[in-house]
C-alpha positions in Angstrom: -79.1 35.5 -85.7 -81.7 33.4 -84.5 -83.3 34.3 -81.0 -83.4 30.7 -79.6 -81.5 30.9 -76.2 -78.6 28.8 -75.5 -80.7 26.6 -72.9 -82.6 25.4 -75.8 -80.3 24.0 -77.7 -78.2 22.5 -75.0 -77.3 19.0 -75.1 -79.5 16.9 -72.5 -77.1 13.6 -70.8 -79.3 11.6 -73.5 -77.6 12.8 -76.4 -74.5 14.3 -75.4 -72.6 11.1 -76.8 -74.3 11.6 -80.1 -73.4 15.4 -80.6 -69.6 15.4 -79.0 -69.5 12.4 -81.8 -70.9 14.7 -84.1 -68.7 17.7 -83.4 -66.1 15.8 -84.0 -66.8 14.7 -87.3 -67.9 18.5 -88.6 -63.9 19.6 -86.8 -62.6 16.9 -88.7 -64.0 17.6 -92.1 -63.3 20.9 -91.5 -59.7 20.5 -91.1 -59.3 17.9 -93.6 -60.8 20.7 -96.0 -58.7 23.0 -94.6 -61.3 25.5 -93.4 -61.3 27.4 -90.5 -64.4 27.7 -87.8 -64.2 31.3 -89.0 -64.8 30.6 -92.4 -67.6 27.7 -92.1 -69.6 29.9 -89.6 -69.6 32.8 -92.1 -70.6 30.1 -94.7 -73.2 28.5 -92.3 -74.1 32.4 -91.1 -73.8 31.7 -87.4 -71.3 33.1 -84.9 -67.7 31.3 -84.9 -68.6 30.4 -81.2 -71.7 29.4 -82.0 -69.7 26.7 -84.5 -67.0 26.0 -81.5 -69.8 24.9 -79.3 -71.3 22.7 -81.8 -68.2 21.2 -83.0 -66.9 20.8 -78.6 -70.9 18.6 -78.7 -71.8 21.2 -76.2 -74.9 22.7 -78.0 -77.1 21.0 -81.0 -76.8 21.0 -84.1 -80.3 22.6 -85.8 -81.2 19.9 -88.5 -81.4 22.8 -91.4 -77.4 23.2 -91.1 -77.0 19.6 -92.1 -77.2 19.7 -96.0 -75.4 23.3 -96.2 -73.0 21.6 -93.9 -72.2 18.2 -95.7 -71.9 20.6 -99.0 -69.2 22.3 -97.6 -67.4 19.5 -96.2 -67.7 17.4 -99.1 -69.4 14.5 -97.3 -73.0 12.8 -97.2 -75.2 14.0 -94.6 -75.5 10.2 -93.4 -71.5 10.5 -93.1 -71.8 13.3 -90.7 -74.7 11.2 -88.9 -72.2 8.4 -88.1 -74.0 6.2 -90.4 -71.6 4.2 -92.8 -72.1 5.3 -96.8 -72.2 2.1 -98.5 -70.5 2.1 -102.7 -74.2 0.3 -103.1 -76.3 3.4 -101.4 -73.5 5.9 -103.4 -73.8 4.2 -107.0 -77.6 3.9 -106.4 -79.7 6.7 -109.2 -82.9 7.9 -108.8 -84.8 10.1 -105.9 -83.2 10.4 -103.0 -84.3 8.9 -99.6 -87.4 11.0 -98.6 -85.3 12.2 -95.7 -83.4 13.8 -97.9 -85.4 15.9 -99.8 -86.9 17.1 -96.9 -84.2 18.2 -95.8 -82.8 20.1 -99.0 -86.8 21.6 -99.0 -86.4 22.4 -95.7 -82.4 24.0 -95.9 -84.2 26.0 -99.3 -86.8 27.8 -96.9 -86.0 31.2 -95.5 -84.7 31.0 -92.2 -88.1 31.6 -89.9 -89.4 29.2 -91.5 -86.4 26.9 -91.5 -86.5 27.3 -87.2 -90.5 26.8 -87.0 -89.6 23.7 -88.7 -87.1 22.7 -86.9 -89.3 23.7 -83.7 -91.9 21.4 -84.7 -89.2 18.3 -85.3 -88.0 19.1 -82.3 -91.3 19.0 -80.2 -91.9 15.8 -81.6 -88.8 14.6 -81.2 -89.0 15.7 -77.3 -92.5 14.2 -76.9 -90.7 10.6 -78.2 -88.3 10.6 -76.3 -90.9 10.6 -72.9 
């Protein structure tokens, strides 16, 4: 398991809207698939109250869990995101969005490298938000 304390990943008043929304879109997939929190955390190799925290919006969710995530659950990424999937955006070939494919490259890296990434999004993501 990764080493990152639970006070890094806790949810900040900013976001805690986005990730209890989030949460309840993984619990909701996961039920719909009929899948138990026991079974996706083995899958997403991560403690069952580890998945319980994420799914309750009370910690969040490392990027890199996204793709191996919406593969499980049958959806788009962008579904768990919130964002609407349009028939267009679905029926549309060729690369996907460059957001994306970094995140597949990213989800295919060994998991250090996976958190150093994720680290780095982060930190920018933190300095933004100033």
């Amino acid at each position: 398991m990764h080493a990152t304390t639970h006070s890094a990943l806790a949810v900040n008043t900013k976001d805690e809207s986005f990730f209890k929304e989030l949460g309840a879109r993984i619990a909701h997939g996961r039920k719909e698939r009929n899948i138990t929190q026991v079974q996706l955390s083995t899958t997403l190799d991560i403690a069952q109250q580890t998945l319980a925290h994420y799914e309750g919006g009370r910690l969040r969710l490392p990027v890199s869990l996204l793709p191996t995530l919406a593969q499980e659950l049958q959806v788009p990424v962008e579904t768990l995101l919130g964002q609407p999937s349009t028939a267009k955006t679905a029926a549309k070939r060729g690369p996907a969005p460059r957001l994306q494919q970094h995140l597949e490259r990213i989800s295919a890296l060994p998991k250090p490298r996976q958190r150093a990434v994720l680290d780095v999004i982060e930190a920018m993501l933190a300095q933004q938000g100033r």
